[in-house]
FIDREN-391964 format. One record per residue: residue number from 0; residue in three letters; x, y, z of N, C-alpha, C, O in turn. Coordinates in steps of 0.2 Angstrom, whole numbers, plus 5000, padded with zeros to 4 digits. Layout:
% FIDREN-391964
num = NUM; residuo = ALA; n_x = X; n_y = Y; n_z = Z; ca_x = X; ca_y = Y; ca_z = Z; c_x = X; c_y = Y; c_z = Z; o_x = X; o_y = Y; o_z = Z .
...
//
This chain:
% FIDREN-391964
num = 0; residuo = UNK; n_x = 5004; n_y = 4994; n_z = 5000; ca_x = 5000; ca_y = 5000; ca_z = 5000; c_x = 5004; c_y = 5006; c_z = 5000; o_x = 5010; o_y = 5005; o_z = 5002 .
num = 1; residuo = UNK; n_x = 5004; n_y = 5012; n_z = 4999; ca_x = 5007; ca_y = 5016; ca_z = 4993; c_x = 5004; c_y = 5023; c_z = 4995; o_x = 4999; o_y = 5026; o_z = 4992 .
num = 2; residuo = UNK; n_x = 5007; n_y = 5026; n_z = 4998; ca_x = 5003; ca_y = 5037; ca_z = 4999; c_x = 5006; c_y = 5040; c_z = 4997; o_x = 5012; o_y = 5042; o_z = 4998 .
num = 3; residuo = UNK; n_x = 5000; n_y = 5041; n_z = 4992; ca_x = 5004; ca_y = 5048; ca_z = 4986; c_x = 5001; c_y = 5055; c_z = 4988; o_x = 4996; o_y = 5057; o_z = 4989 .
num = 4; residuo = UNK; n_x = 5007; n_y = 5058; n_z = 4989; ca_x = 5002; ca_y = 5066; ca_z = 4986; c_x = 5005; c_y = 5068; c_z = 4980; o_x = 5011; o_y = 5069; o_z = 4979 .
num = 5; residuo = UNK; n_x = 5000; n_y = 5069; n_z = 4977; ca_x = 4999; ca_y = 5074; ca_z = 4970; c_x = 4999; c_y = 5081; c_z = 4970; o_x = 4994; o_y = 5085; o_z = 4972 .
num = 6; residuo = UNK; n_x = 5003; n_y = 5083; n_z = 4966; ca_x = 5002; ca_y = 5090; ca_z = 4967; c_x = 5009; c_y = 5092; c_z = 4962; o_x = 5014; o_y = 5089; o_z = 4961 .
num = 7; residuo = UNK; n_x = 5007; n_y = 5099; n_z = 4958; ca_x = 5012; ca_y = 5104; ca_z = 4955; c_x = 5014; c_y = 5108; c_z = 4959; o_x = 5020; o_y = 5110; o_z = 4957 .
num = 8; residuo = UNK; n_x = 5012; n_y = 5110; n_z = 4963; ca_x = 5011; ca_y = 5117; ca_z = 4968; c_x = 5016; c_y = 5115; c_z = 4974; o_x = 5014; o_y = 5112; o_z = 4979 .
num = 9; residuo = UNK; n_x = 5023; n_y = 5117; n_z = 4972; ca_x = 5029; ca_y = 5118; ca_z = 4979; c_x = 5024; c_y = 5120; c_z = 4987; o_x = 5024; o_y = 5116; o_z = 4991 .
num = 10; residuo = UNK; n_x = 5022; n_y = 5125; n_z = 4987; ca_x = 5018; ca_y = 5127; ca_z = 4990; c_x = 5014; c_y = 5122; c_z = 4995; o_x = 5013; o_y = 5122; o_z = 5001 .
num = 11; residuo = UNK; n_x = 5012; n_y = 5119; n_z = 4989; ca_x = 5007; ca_y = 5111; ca_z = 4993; c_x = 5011; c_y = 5107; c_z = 4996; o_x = 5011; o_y = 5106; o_z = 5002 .
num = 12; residuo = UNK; n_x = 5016; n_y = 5104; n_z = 4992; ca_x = 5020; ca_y = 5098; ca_z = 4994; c_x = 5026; c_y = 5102; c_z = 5002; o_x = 5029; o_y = 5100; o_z = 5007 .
num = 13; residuo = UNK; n_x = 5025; n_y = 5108; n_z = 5000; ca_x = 5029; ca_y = 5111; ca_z = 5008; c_x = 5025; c_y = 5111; c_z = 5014; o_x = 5027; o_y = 5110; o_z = 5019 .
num = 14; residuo = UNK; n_x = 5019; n_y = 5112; n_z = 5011; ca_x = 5013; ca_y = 5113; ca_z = 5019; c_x = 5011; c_y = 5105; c_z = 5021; o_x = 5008; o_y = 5104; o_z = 5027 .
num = 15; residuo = UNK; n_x = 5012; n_y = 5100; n_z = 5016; ca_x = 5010; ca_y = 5095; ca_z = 5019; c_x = 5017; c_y = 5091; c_z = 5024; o_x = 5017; o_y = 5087; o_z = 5029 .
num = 16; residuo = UNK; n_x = 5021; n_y = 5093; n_z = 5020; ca_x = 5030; ca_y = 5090; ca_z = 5023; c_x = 5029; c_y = 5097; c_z = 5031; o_x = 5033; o_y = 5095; o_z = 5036 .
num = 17; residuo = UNK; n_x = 5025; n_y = 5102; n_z = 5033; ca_x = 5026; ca_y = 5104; ca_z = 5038; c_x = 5020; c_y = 5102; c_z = 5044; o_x = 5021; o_y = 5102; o_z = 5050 .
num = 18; residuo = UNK; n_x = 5014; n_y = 5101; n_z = 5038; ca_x = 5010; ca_y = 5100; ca_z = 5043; c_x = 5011; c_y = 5089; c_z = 5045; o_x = 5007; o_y = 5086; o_z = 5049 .
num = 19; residuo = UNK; n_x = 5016; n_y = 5086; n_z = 5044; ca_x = 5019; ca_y = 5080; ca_z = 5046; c_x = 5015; c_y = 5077; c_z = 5042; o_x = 5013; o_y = 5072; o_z = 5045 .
num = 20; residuo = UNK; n_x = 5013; n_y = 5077; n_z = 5037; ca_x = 5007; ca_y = 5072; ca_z = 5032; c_x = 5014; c_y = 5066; c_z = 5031; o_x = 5020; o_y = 5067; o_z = 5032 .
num = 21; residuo = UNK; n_x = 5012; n_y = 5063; n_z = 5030; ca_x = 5017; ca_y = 5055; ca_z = 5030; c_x = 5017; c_y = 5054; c_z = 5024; o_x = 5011; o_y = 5052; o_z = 5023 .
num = 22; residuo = UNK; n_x = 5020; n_y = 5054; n_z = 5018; ca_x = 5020; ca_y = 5052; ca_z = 5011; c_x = 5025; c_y = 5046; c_z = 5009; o_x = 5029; o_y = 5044; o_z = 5012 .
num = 23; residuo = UNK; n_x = 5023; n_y = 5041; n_z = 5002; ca_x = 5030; ca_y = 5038; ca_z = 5002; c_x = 5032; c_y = 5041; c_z = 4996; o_x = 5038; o_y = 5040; o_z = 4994 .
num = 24; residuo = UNK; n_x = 5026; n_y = 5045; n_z = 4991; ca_x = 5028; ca_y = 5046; ca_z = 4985; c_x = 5023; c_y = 5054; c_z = 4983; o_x = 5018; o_y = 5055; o_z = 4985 .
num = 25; residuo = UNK; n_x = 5027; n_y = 5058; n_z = 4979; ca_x = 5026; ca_y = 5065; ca_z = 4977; c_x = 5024; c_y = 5065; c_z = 4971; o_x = 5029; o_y = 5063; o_z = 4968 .
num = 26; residuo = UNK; n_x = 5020; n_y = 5065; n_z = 4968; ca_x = 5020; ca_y = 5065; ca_z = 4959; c_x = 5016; c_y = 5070; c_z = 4960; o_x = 5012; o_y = 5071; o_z = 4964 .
num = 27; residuo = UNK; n_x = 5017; n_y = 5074; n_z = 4952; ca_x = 5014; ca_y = 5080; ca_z = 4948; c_x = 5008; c_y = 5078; c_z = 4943; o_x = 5005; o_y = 5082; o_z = 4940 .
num = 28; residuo = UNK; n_x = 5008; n_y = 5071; n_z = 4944; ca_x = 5003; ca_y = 5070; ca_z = 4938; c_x = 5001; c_y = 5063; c_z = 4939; o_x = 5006; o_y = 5059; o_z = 4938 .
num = 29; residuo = UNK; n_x = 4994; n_y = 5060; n_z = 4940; ca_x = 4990; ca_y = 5054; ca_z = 4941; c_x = 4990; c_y = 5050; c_z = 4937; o_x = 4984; o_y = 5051; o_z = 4934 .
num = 30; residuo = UNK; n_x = 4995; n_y = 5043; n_z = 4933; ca_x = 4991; ca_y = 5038; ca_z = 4931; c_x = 4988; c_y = 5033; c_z = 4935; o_x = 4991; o_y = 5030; o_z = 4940 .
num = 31; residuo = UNK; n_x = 4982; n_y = 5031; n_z = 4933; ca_x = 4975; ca_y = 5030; ca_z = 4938; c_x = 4978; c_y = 5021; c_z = 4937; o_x = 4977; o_y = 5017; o_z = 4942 .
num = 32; residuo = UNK; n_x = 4984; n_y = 5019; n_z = 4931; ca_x = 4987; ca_y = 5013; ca_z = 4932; c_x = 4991; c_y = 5011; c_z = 4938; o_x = 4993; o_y = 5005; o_z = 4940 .
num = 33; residuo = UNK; n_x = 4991; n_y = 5017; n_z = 4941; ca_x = 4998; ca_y = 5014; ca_z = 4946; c_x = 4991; c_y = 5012; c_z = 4952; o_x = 4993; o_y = 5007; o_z = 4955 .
num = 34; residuo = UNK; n_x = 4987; n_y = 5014; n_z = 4953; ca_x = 4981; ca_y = 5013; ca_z = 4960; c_x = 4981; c_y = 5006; c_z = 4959; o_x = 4980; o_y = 5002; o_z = 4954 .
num = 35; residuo = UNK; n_x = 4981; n_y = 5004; n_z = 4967; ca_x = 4982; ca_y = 4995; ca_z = 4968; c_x = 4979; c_y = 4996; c_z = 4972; o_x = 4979; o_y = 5001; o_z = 4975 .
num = 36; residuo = UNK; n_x = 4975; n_y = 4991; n_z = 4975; ca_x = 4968; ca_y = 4993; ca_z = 4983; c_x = 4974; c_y = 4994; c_z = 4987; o_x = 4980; o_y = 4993; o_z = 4986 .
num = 37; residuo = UNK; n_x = 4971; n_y = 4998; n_z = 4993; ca_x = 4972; ca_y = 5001; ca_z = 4996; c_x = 4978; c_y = 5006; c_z = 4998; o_x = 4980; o_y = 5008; o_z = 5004 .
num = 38; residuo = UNK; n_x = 4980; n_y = 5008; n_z = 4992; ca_x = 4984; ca_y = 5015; ca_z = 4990; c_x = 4979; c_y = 5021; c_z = 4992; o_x = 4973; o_y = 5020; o_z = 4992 .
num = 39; residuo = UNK; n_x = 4983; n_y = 5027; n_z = 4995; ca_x = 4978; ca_y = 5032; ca_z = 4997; c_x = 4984; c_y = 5037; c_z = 4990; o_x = 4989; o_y = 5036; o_z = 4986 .
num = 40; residuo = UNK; n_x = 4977; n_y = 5041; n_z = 4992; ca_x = 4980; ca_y = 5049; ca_z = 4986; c_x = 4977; c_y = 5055; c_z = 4992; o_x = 4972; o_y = 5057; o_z = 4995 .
num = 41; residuo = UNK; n_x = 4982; n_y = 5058; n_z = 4990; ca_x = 4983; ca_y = 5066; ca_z = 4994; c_x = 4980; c_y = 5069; c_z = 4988; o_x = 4983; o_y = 5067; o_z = 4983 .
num = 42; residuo = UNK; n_x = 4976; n_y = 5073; n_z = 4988; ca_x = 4978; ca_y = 5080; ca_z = 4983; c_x = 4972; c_y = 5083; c_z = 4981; o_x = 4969; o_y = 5085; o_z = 4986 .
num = 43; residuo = UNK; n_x = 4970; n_y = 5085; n_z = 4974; ca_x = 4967; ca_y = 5089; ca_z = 4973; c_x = 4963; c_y = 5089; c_z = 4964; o_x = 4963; o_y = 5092; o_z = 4959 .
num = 44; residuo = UNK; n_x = 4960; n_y = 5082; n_z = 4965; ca_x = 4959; ca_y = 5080; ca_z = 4957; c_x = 4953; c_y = 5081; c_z = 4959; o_x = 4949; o_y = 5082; o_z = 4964 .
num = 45; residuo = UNK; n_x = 4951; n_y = 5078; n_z = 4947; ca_x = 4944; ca_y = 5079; ca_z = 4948; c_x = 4941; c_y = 5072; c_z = 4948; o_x = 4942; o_y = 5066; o_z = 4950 .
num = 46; residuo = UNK; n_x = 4937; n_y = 5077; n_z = 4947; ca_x = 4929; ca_y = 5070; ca_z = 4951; c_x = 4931; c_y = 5062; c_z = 4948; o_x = 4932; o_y = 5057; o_z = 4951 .
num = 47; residuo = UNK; n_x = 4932; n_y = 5064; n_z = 4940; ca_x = 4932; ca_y = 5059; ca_z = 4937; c_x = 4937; c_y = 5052; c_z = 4937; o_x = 4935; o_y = 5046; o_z = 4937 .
num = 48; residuo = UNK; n_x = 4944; n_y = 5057; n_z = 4938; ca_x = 4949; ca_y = 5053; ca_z = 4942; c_x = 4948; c_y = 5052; c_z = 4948; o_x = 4949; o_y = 5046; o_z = 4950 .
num = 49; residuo = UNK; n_x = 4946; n_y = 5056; n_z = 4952; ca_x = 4943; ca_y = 5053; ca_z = 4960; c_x = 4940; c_y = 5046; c_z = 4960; o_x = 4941; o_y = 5042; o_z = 4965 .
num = 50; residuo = UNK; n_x = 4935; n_y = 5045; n_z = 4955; ca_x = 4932; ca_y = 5040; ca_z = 4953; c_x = 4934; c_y = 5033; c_z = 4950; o_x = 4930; o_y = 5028; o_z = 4950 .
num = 51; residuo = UNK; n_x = 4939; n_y = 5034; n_z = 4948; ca_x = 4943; ca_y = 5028; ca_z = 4946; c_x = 4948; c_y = 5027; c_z = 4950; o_x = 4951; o_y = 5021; o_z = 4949 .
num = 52; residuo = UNK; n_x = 4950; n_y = 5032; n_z = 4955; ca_x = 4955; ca_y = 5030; ca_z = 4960; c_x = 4948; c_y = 5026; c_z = 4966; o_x = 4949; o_y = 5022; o_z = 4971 .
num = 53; residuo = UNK; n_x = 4945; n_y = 5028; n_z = 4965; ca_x = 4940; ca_y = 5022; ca_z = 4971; c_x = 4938; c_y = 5017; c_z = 4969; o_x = 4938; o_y = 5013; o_z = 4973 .
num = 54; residuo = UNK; n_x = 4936; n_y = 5016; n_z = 4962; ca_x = 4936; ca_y = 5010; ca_z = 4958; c_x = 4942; c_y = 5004; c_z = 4958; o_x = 4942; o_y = 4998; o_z = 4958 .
num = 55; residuo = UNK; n_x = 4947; n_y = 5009; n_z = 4957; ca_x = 4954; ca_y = 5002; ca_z = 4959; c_x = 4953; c_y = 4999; c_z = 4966; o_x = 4956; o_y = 4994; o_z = 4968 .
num = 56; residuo = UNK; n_x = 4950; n_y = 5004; n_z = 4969; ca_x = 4951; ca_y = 5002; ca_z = 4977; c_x = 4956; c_y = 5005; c_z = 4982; o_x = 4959; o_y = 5002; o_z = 4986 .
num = 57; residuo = UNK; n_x = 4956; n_y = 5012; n_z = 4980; ca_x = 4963; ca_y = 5016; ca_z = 4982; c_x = 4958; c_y = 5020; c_z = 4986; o_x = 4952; o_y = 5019; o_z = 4986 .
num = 58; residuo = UNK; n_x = 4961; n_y = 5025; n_z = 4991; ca_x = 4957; ca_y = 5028; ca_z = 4996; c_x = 4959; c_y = 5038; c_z = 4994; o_x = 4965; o_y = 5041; o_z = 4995 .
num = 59; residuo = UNK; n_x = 4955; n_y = 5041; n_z = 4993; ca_x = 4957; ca_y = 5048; ca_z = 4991; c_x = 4954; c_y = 5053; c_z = 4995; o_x = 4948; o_y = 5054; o_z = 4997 .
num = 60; residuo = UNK; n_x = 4959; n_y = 5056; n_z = 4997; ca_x = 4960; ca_y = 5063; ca_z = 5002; c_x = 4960; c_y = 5068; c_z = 5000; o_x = 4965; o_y = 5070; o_z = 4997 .
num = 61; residuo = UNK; n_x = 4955; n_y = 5071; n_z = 4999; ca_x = 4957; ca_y = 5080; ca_z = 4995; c_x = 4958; c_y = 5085; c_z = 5001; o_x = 4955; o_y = 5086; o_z = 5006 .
num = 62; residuo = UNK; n_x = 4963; n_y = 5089; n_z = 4997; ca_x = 4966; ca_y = 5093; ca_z = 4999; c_x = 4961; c_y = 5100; c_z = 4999; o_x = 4960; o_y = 5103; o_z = 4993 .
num = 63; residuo = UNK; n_x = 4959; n_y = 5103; n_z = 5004; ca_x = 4955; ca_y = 5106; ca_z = 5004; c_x = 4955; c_y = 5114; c_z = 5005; o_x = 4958; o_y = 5115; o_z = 5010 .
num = 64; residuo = UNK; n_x = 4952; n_y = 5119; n_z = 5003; ca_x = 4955; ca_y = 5125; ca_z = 5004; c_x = 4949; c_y = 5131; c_z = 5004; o_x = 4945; o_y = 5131; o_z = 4999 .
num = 65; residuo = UNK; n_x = 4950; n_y = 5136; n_z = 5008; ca_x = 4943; ca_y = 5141; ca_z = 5008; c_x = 4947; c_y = 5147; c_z = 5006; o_x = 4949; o_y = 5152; o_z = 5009 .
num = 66; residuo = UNK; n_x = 4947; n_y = 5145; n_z = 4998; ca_x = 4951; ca_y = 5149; ca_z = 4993; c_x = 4951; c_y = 5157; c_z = 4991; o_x = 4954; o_y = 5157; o_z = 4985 .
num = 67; residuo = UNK; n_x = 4949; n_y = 5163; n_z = 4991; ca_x = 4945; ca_y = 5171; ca_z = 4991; c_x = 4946; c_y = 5169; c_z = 4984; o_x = 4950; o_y = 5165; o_z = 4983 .
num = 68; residuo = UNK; n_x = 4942; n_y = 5172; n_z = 4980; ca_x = 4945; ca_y = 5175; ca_z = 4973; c_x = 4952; c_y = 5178; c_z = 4972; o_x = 4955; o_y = 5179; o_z = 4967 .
num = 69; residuo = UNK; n_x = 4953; n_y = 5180; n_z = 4977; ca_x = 4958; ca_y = 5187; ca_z = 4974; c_x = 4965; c_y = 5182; c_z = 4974; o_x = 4970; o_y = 5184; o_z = 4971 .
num = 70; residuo = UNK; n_x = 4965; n_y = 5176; n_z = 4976; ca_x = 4973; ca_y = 5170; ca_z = 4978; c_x = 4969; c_y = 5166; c_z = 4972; o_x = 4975; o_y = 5165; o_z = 4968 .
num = 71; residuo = UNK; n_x = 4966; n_y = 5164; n_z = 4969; ca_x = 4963; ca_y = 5162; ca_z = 4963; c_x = 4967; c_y = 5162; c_z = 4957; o_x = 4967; o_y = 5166; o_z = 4953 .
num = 72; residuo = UNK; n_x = 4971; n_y = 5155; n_z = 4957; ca_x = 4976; ca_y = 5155; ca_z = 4949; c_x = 4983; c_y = 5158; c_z = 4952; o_x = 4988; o_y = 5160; o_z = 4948 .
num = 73; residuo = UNK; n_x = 4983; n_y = 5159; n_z = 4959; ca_x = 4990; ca_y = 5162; ca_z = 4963; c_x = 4994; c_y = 5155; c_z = 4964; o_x = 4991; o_y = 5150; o_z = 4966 .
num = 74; residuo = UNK; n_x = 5000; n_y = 5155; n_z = 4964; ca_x = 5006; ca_y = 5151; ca_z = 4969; c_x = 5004; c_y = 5151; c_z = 4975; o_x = 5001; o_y = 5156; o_z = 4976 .
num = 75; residuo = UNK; n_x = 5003; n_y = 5146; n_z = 4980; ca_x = 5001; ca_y = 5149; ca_z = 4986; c_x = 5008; c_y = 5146; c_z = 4990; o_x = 5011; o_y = 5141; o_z = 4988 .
num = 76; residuo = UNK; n_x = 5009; n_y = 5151; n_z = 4995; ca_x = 5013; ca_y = 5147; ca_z = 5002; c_x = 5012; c_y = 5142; c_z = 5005; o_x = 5006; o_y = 5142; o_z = 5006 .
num = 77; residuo = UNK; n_x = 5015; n_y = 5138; n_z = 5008; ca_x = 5013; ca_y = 5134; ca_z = 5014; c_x = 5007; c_y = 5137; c_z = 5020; o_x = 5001; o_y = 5135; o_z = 5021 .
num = 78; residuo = UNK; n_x = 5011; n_y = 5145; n_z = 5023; ca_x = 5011; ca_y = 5148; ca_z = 5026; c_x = 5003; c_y = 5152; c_z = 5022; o_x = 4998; o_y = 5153; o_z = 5026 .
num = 79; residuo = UNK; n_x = 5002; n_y = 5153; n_z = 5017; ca_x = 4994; ca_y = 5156; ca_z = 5013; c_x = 4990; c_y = 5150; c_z = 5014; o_x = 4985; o_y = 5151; o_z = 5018 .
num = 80; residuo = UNK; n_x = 4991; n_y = 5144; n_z = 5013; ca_x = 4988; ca_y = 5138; ca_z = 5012; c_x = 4985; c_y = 5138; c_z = 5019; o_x = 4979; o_y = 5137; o_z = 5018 .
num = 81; residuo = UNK; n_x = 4987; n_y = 5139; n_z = 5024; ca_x = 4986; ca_y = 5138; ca_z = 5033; c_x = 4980; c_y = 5144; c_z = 5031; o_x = 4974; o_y = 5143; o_z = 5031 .
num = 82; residuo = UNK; n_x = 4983; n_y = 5149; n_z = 5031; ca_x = 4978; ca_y = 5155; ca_z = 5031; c_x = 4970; c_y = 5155; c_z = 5028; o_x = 4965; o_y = 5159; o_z = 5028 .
num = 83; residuo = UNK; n_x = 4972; n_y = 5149; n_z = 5024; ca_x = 4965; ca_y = 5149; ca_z = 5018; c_x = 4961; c_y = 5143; c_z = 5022; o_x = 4956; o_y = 5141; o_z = 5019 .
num = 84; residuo = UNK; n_x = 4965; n_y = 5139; n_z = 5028; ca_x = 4961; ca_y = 5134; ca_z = 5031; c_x = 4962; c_y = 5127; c_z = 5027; o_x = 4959; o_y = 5122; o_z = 5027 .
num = 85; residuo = UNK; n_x = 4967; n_y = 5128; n_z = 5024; ca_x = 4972; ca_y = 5120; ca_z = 5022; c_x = 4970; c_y = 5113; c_z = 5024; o_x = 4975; o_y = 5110; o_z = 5027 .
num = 86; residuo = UNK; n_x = 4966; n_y = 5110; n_z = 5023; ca_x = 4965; ca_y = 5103; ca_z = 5027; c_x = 4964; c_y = 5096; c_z = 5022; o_x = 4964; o_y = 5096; o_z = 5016 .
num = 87; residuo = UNK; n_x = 4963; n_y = 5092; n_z = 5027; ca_x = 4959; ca_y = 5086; ca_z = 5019; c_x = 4956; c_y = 5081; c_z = 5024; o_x = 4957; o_y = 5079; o_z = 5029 .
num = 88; residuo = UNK; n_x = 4952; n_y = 5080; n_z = 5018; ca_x = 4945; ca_y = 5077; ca_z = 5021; c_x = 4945; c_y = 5072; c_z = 5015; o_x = 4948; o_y = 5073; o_z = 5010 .
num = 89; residuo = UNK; n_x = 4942; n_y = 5066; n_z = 5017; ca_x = 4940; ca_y = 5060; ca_z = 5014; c_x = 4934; c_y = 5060; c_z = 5012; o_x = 4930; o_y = 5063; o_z = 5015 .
num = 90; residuo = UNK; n_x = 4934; n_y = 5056; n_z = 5002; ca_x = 4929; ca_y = 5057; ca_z = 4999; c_x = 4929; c_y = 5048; c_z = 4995; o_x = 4934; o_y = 5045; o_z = 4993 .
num = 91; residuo = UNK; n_x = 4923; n_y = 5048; n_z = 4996; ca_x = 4923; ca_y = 5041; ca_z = 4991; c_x = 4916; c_y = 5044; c_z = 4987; o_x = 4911; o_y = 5046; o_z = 4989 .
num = 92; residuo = UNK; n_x = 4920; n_y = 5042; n_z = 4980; ca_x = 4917; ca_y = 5045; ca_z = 4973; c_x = 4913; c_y = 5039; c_z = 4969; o_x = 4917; o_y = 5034; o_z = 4970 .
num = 93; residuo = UNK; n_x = 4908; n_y = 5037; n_z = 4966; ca_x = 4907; ca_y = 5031; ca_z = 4959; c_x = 4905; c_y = 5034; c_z = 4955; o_x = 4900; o_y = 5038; o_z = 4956 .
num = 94; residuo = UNK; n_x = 4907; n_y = 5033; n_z = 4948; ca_x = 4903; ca_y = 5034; ca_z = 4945; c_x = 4898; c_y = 5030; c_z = 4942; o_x = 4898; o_y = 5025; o_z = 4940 .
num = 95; residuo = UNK; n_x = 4893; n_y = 5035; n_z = 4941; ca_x = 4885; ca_y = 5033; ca_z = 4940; c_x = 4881; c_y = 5033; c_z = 4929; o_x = 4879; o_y = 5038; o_z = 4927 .
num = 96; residuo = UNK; n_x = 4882; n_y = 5029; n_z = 4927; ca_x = 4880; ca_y = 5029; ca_z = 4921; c_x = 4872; c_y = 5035; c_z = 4920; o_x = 4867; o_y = 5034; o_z = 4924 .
num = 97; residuo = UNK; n_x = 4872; n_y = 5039; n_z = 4915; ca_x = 4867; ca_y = 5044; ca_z = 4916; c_x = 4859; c_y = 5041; c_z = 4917; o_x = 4854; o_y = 5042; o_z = 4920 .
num = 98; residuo = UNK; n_x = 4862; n_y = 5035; n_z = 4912; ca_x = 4855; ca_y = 5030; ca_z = 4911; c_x = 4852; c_y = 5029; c_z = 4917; o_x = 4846; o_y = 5028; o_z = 4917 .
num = 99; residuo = UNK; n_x = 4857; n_y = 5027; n_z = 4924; ca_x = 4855; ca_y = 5024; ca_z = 4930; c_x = 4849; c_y = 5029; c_z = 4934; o_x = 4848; o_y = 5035; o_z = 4934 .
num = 100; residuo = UNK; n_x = 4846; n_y = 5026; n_z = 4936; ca_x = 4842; ca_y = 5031; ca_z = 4942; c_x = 4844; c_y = 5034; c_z = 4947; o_x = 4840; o_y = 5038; o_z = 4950 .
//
């Protein structure tokens, strides 16, 4: 079993190495090939991929944030990240064909 955090953002992979998140691996970009059951994922994807990393049987953590507009499309800090309320929270995603009820 396997804890990824994903992320581009120096700023992110800083606030989680301070806030003592435990990683064994850093990637900037998610193939949904590498998820084997019970691998976790750190980060900040979409649904879509959320959805296939729980379908493999991987467990995903989103990275969470009470973002203003005005930091919107900004670099953030470790230190902004804290200030924007930084956390992560557990989501289990499926996806649902449109057809289904």
């Amino acid at each position: 079993m396997t804890t990824y955090f994903i992320s581009r953002h120096p700023g992110a992979c800083a606030w989680a190495d301070e806030e003592g998140i435990s990683v064994d691996r850093i990637i900037d970009h998610l193939d949904p090939a590498i998820i084997t059951p019970g691998d976790t994922l750190i980060g900040s994807l979409p649904v879509n991929l959320v959805a296939e990393v729980c379908a493999r049987g991987g467990r995903y953590l989103h990275l969470s944030l009470d973002l203003p507009a005005a930091l919107r499309g900004r670099e953030l800090t470790a230190e902004q990240m804290r200030a924007c309320g930084a956390r992560i929270e557990r989501y289990r995603v499926q996806r649902i064909r449109i057809s289904d009820p």
